[in-house]
C-alpha positions as CSV (number, residue, x, y, z in Angstrom):
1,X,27.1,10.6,10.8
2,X,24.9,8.5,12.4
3,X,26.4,8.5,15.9
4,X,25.4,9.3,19.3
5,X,28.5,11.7,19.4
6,X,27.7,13.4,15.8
7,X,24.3,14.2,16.8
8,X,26.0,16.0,20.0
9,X,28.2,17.9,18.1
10,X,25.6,18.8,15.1
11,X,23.3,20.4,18.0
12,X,26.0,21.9,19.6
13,X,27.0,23.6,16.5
14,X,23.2,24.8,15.7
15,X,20.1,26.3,17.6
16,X,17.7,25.9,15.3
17,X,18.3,22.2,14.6
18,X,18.9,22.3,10.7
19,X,21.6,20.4,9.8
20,X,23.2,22.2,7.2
21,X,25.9,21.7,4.8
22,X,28.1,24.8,6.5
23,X,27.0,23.1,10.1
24,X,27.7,20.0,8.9
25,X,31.7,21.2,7.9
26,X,32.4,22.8,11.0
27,X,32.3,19.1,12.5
28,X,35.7,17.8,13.9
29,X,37.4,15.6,11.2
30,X,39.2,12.8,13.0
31,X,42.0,10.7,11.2
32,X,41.2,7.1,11.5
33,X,43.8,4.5,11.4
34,X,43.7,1.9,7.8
35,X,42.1,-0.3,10.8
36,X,39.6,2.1,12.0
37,X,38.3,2.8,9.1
38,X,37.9,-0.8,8.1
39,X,36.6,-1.5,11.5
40,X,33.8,1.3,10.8
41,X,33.1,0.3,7.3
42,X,32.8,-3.1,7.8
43,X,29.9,-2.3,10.6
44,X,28.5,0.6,8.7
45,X,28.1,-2.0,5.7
46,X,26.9,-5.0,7.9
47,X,23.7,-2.2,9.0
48,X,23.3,-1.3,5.1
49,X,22.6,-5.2,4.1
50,X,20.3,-6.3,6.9
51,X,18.3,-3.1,6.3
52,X,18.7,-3.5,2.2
53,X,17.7,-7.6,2.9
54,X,14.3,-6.6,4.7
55,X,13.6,-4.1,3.0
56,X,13.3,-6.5,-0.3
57,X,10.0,-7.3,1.7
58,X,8.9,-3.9,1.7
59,X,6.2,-3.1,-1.2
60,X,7.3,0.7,-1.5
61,X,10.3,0.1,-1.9
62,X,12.3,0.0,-5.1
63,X,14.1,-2.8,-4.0
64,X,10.7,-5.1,-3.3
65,X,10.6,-8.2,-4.7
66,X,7.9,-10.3,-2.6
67,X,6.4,-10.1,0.4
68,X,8.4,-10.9,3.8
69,X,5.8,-14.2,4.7
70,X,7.0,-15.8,0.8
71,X,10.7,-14.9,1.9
72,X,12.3,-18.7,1.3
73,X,15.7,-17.2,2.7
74,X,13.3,-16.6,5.8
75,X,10.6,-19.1,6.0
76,X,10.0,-22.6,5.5
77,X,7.8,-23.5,2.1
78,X,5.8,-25.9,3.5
79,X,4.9,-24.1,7.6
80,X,1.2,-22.3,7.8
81,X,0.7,-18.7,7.5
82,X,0.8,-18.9,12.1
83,X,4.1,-20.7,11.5
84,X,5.3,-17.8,9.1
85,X,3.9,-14.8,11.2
86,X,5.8,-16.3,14.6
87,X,9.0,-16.7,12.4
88,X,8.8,-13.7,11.1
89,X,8.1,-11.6,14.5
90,X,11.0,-13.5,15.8
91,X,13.3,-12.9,12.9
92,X,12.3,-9.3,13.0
93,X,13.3,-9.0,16.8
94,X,16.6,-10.7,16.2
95,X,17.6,-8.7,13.3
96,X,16.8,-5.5,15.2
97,X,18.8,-6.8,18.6
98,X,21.6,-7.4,15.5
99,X,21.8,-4.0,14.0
100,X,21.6,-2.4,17.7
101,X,24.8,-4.1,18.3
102,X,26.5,-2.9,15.2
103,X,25.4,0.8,16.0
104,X,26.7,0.5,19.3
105,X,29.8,-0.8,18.2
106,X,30.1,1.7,15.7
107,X,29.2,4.2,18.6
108,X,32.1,2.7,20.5
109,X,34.3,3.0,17.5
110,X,33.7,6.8,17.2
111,X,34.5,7.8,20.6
112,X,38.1,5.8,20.7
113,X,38.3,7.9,17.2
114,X,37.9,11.0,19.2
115,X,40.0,10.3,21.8
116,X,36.6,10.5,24.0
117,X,36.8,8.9,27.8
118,X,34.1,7.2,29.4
119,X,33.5,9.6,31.8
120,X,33.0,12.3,29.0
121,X,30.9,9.9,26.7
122,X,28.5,9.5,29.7
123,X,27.8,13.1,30.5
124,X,27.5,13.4,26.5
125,X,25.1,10.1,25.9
126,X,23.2,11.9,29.3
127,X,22.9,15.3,27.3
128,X,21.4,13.4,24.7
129,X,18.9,11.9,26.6
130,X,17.2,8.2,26.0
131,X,17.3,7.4,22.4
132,X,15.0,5.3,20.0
133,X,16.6,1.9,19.7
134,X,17.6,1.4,15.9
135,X,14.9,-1.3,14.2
136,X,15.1,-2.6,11.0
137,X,11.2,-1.5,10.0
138,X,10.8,1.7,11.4
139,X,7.6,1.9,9.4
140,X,6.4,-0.5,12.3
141,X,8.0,1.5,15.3
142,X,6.0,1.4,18.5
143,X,3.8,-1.6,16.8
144,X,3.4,-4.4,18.9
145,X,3.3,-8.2,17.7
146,X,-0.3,-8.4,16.9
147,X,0.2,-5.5,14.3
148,X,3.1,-6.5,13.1
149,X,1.5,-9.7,12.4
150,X,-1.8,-8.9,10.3
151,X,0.3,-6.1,8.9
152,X,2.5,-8.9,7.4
153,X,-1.0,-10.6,6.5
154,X,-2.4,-7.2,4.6
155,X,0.8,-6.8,2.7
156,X,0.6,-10.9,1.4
157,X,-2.6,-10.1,0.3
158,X,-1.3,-6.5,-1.2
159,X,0.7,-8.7,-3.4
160,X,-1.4,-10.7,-4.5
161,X,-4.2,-8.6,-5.4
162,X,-1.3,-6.3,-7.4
163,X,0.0,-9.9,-9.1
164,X,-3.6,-10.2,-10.2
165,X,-4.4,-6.9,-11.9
166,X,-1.0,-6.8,-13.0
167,X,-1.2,-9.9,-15.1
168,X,-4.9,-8.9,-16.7
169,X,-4.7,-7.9,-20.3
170,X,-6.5,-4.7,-19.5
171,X,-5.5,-4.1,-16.3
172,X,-9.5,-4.1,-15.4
173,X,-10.3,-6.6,-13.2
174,X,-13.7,-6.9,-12.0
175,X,-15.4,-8.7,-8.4
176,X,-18.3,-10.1,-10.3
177,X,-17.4,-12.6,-12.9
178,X,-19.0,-11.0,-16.0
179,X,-17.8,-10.6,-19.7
180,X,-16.8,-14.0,-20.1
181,X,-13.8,-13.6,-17.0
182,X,-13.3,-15.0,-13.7
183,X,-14.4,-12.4,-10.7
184,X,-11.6,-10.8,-8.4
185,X,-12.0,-13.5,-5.3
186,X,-11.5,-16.4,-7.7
187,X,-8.5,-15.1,-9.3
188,X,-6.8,-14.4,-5.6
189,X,-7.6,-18.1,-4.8
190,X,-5.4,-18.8,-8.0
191,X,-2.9,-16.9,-6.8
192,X,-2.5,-18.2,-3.4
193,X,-2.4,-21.5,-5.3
194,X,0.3,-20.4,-7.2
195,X,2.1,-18.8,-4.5
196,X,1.7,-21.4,-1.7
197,X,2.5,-25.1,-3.7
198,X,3.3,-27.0,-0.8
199,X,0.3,-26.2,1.2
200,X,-3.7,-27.1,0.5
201,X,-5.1,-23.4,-1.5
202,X,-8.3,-23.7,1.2
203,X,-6.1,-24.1,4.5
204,X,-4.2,-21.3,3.0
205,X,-7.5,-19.2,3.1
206,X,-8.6,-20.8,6.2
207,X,-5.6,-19.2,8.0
208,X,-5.5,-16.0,6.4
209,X,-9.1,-15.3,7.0
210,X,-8.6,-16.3,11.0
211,X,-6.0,-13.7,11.4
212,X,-8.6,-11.2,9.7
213,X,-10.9,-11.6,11.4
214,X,-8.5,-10.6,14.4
215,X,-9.3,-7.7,16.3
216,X,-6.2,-5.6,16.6
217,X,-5.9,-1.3,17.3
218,X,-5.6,0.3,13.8
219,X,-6.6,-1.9,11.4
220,X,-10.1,-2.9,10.5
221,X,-11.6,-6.5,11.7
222,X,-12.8,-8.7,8.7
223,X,-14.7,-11.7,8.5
224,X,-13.8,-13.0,5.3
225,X,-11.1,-12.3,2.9
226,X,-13.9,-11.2,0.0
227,X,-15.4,-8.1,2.3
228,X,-11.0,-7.5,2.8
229,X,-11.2,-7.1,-0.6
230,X,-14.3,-5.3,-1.3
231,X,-14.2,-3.2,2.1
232,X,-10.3,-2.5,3.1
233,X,-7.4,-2.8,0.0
234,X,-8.1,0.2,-1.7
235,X,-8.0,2.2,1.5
236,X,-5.3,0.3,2.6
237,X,-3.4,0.4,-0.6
238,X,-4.2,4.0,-1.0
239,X,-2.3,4.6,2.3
240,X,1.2,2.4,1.4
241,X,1.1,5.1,-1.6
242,X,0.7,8.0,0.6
243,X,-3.0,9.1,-1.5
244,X,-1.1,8.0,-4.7
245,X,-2.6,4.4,-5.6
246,X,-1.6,2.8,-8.9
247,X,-4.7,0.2,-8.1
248,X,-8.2,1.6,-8.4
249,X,-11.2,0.5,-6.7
250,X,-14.1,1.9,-9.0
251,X,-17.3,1.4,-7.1
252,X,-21.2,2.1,-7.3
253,X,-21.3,2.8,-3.4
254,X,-18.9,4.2,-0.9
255,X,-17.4,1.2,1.6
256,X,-19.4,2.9,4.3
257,X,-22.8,2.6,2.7
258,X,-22.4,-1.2,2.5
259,X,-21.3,-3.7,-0.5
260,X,-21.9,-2.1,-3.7
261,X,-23.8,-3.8,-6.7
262,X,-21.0,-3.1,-9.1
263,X,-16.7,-2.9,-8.8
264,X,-13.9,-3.5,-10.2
265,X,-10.3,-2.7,-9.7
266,X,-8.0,-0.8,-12.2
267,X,-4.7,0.0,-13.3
268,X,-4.1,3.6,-13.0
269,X,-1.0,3.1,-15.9
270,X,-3.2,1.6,-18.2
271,X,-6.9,3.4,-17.5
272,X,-7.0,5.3,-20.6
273,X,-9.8,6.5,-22.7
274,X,-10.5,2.6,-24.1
275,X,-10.1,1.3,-21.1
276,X,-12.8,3.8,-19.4
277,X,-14.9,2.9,-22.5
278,X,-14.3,-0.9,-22.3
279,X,-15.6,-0.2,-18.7
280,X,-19.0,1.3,-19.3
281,X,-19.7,-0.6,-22.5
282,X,-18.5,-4.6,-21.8
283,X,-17.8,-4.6,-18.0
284,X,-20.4,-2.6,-16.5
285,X,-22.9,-3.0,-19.3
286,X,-22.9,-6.9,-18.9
287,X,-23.2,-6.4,-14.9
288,X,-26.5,-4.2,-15.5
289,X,-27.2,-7.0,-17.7
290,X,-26.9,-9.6,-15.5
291,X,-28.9,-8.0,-13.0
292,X,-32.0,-7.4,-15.0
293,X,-32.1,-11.0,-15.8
294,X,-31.8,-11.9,-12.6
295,X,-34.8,-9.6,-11.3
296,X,-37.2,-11.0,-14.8
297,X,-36.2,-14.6,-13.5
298,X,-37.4,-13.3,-9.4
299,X,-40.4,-11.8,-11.0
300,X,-41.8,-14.8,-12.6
301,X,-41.1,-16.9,-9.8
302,X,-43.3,-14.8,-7.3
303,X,-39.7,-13.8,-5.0
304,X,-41.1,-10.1,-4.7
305,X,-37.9,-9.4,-2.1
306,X,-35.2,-10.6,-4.4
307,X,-36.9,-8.6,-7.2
308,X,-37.1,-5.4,-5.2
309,X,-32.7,-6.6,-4.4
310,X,-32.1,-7.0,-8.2
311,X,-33.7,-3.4,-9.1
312,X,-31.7,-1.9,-6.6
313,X,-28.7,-3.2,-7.4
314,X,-29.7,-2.2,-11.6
315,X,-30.4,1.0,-10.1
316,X,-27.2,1.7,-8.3
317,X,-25.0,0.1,-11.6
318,X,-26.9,2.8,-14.0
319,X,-26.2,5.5,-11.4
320,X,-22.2,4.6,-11.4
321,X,-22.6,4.2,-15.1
322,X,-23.6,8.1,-15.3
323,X,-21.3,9.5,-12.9
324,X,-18.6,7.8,-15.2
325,X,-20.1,9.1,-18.5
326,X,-19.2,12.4,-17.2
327,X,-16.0,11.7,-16.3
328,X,-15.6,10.2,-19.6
329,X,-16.9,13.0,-21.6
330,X,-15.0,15.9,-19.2
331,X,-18.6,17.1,-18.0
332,X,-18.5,20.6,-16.2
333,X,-20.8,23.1,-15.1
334,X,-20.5,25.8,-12.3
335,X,-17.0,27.0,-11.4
336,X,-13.9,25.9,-13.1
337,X,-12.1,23.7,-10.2
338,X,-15.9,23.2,-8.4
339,X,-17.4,20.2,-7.2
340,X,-19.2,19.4,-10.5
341,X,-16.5,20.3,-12.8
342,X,-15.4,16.3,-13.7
343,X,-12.2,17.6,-16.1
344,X,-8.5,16.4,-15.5
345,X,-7.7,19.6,-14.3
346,X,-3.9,20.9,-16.3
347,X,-3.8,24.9,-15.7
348,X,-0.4,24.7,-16.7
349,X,-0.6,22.8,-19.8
350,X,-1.5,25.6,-23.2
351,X,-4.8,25.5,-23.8
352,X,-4.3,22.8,-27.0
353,X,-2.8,20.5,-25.1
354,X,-5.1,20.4,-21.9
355,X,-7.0,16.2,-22.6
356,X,-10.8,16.8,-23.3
357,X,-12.6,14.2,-21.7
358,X,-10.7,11.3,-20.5
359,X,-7.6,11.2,-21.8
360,X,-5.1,10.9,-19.1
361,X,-1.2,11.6,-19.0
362,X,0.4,9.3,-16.6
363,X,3.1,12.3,-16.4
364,X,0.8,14.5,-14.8
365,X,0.3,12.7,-11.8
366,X,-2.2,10.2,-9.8
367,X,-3.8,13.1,-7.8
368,X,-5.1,14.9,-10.9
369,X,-5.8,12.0,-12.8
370,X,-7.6,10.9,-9.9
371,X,-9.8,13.8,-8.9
372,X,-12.8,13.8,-11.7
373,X,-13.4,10.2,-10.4
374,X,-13.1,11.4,-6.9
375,X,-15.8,13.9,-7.7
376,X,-17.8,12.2,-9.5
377,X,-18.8,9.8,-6.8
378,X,-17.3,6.7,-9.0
379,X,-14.6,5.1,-6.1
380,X,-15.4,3.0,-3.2
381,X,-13.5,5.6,-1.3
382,X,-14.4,9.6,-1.5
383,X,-11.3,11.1,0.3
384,X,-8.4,9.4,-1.6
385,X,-6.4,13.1,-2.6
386,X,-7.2,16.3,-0.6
């Protein structure tokens, strides 16, 4: 069906330009020779695997399985993340020149099937008008090479920040170390350790944080992987999910008011009502903690400025801390659905079965899981579900 010659015929056989299932069996059914169809299957297949092989590099797809730049069928183990991003933009280009081929051939195939001449096929392929060449990412169509680059950069470091939330006993993983666990930044040097044996952890870093700090259209410049962290994965994330995240970036301030005192990233599966409570009561306790020593030790030095940092920063923790007691506890006042109505919102559920306070069913959906946290001020970005 995907021919130059079946979209001719599917718009010759509607105005409106649904293709239908009636439309789509008033379509011409040639007879193909055992060859023919061989010959078509064998292309048609060839264009299935090279898509199905790159799109194992794909994170939403159910296929993933790591990241194109870690793809040893694809890169050299030992070359540096420049080395991977030129072999992969030149693998990319390759591959699509490869399946353009095969649809043309295919395309050649269908018009011998017909019984077509060229003369016909070229005031047809006219009619048509200039087509989109086939590509093998069309996520990336009409990208050039510097965003297809630090896209392939974003979605390393997509990976790994999922590996390292994923492999956390609570699936809470914090950016300060507190309670006795290493902070977020720490545990993605780990994993870069882990993920790149051949090759020094700091160059690793070194590299990735030049192609950051890249200025290229539609994606934010960075200086350092920590503010990528803090400042553009769970927008970014947030987007690869289409405003369904499975990672959440809990927060004391919005990403555009500046670095917040307190964060920590969470796993939407396993965020129940201990997890919210192990939250308030170990993580965020002991960062409020932390703080106030830290302001007692710059008062009795004399370090007024640092003092005046530290309360600030105790301030804005205790702040978060509220807006997530009221998540916690379902707080609502005002109009059912309003803007201070913090409830996991099930209408349709009967009354008995509607979760008082945080109690979340996975079942339900991210978007109304999401929402009393939304609305509550308590994630580093406000306008994650409409």
């Amino acid at each position: 069906m995907n021919t130059d010659l079946s979209e001719y015929l599917l718009r010759a056989l509607t105005s409106f330009g649904s293709y239908g299932a009636g439309v789509v069996a008033r379509l011409p059914v040639p007879h193909p020779t055992p060859q023919q169809r061989d010959r078509i299957g064998h292309l048609a297949k060839s264009i299935h695997d090279a898509k199905a092989s790159w799109d194992q590099g794909n994170e939403i797809s159910t296929h993933f399985t790591k990241p194109w730049i870690l793809r040893e069928d694809i890169i050299d183990p030992t070359s540096s993340i420049p080395e991977r991003l030129d072999r992969l933009v030149a693998f990319e280009a390759a591959e699509d020149a490869r399946i353009q081929k095969l649809y043309n051939e295919i395309n050649d195939e269908v018009y011998h099937l017909y019984g077509i001449p060229d003369t016909t096929r070229q005031a047809i392929e006219e009619g048509l008008g200039e087509r989109p060449s086939e590509i093998i990412w069309p996520q990336m169509e009409r990208k050039d090479i510097a965003q297809k680059r630090l896209e392939h950069v974003w979605r390393l470091l997509s990976y790994v920040v999922k590996r390292v939330v994923d492999a956390d006993e609570d699936g809470i993983v914090p950016f300060l170390a507190i309670s006795g666990e290493p902070g977020l930044i720490d545990r993605v040097h780990h994993e870069l350790e882990v993920l790149f044996p051949d090759r020094p952890v700091t160059q690793v870093e070194i590299e990735i944080k030049n192609e950051l700090k890249r200025k290229v259209k539609g994606y934010r410049r960075t200086e350092s992987l920590r503010e990528w962290l803090e400042d553009v994965f769970f927008d970014y994330h947030a987007s690869l999910f289409k405003n369904r995240p499975i990672l959440w970036h809990i927060a004391s301030k919005l990403a555009s008011k500046g670095s917040a005192a307190f964060g920590a990233l969470i796993h939407y599966h396993r965020f129940d009502k201990d997890r919210m409570a192990k939250l308030r009561g170990s993580y965020l306790r002991d960062a409020i903690s932390l703080f106030r020593r830290e302001a007692g030790l710059a008062a009795q030095e004399g370090r007024a400025d640092d003092r005046l940092e530290w309360q600030a920063r105790i301030e804005e923790a205790e702040a978060l801390d509220e807006r997530l007691r009221f998540v916690q506890e379902g707080h609502h006042e005002g109009p059912e659905g309003g803007d201070r109505d913090y409830r996991i919102l099930t209408p349709w559920k009967l009354p008995v079965e509607r979760p008082v306070g945080w109690a979340p069913d996975i079942d339900d959906g991210v978007k109304v899981n999401l929402e009393p946290l939304q609305k509550a001020g308590g994630l580093r970005k406000n306008d994650v579900v409409g």
